[in-house]
C-alpha positions in Angstrom: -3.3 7.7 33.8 -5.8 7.3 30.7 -4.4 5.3 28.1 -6.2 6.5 25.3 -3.4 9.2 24.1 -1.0 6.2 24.4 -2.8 4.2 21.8 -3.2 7.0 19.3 0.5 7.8 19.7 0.4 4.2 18.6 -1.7 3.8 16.1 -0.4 7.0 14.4 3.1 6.2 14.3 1.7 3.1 12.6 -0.1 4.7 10.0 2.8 7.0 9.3 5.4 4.4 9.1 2.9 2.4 6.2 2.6 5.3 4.5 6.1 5.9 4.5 6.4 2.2 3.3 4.4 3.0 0.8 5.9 5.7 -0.8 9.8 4.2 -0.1 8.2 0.7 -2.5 6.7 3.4 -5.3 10.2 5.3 -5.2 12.0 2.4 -6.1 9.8 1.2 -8.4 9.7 4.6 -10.4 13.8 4.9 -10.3 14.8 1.2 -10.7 11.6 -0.9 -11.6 11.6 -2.8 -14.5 8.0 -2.2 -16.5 6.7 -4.8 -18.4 3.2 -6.1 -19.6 1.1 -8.6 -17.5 -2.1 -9.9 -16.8 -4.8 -9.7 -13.7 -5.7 -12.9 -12.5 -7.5 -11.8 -9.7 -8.8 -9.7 -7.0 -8.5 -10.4 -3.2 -11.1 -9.0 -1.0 -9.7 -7.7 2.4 -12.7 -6.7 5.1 -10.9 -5.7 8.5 -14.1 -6.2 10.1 -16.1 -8.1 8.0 -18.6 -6.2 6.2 -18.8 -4.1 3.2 -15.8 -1.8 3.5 -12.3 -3.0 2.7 -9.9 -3.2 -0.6 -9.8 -5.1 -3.7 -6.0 -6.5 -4.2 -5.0 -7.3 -7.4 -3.0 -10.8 -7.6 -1.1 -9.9 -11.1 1.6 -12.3 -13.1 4.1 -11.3 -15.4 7.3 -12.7 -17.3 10.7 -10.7 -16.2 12.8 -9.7 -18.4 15.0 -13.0 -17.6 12.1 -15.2 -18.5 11.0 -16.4 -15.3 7.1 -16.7 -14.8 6.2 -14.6 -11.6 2.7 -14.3 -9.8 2.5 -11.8 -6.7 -0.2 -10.0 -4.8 0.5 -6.1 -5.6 0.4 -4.5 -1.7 -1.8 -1.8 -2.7 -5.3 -2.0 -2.8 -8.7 0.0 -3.6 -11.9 0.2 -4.0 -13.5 0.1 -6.1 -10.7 -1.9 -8.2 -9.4 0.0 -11.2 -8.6 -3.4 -12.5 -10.3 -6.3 -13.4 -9.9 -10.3 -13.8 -8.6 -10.9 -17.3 -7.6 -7.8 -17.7 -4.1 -7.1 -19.9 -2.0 -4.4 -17.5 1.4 -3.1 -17.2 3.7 -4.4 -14.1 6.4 -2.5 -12.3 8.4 -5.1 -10.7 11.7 -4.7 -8.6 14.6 -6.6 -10.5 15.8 -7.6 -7.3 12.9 -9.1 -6.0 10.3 -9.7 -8.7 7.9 -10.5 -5.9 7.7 -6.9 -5.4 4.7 -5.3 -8.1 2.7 -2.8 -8.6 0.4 -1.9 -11.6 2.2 0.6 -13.6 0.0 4.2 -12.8 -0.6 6.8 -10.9 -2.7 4.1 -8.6 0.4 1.8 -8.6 2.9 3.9 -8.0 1.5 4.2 -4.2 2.0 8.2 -3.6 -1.8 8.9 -3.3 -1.4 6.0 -0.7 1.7 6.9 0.5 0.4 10.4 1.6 -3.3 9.7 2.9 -1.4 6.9 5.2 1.2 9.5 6.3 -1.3 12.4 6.8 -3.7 10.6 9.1 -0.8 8.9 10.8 0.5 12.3 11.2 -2.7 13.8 12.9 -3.6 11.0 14.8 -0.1 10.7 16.3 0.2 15.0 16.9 -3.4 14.9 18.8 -2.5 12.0 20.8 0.8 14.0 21.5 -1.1 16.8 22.3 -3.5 15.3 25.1 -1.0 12.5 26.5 0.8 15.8 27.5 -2.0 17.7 28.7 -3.3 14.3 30.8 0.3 14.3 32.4 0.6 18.1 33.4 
């Protein structure tokens, strides 16, 4: 039995489910996040296999509104970075878990990344369907 269709059904599903993640953070963000100014104080490189491609994530701190002092990596990233070091930005953070922030944007609010994670997940995991079940008839 070849594998292959087992590990795209995998993979896909994967995909899918970030982009799902994704868009579920942004949602709750946009209906109960709490928007307030902050700073960038700096960019995280990520390379999955170490050369030029990856994404910039932006490391961003911010006072709540209770006063507390919070500094959190936002979980989405691009490139190139619309943001830069120094840079003055506005936050979306969840109130429940201030750790939880995203720049305040269309980039931020994740849907862009939401739906190109869900979409390929989506293909990958219908193709792999498609020939696990032709490999097994």
């Amino acid at each position: 039995m070849d594998t292959m269709p087992l590990v795209g059904i995998l993979f896909g599903a994967v995909f899918a489910g970030m982009g799902i993640r994704v868009m579920t953070i942004g949602q709750r963000l946009r209906r109960h996040g709490v928007r307030v100014p902050g700073v960038v104080v700096g960019l995280r490189w990520s390379s999955t296999n170490g050369n030029d491609s990856g994404v910039y994530y932006p490391t961003l701190r911010f006072q709540t509104v209770q006063g507390s002092v919070v500094e959190t990596e936002s979980d989405l990233g691009s490139n190139p970075s619309p943001v830069h070091p120094g840079q003055q930005v506005m936050v979306a953070y969840d109130p429940e878990r201030p750790q939880r922030a995203r720049l305040d944007g269309v980039g931020g609010k994740g849907v862009l990344h939401g739906v190109l994670f869900l979409t390929v997940g989506a293909v990958i995991l219908v193709v792999s369907l498609v020939a696990a079940v032709n490999s097994w008839l």
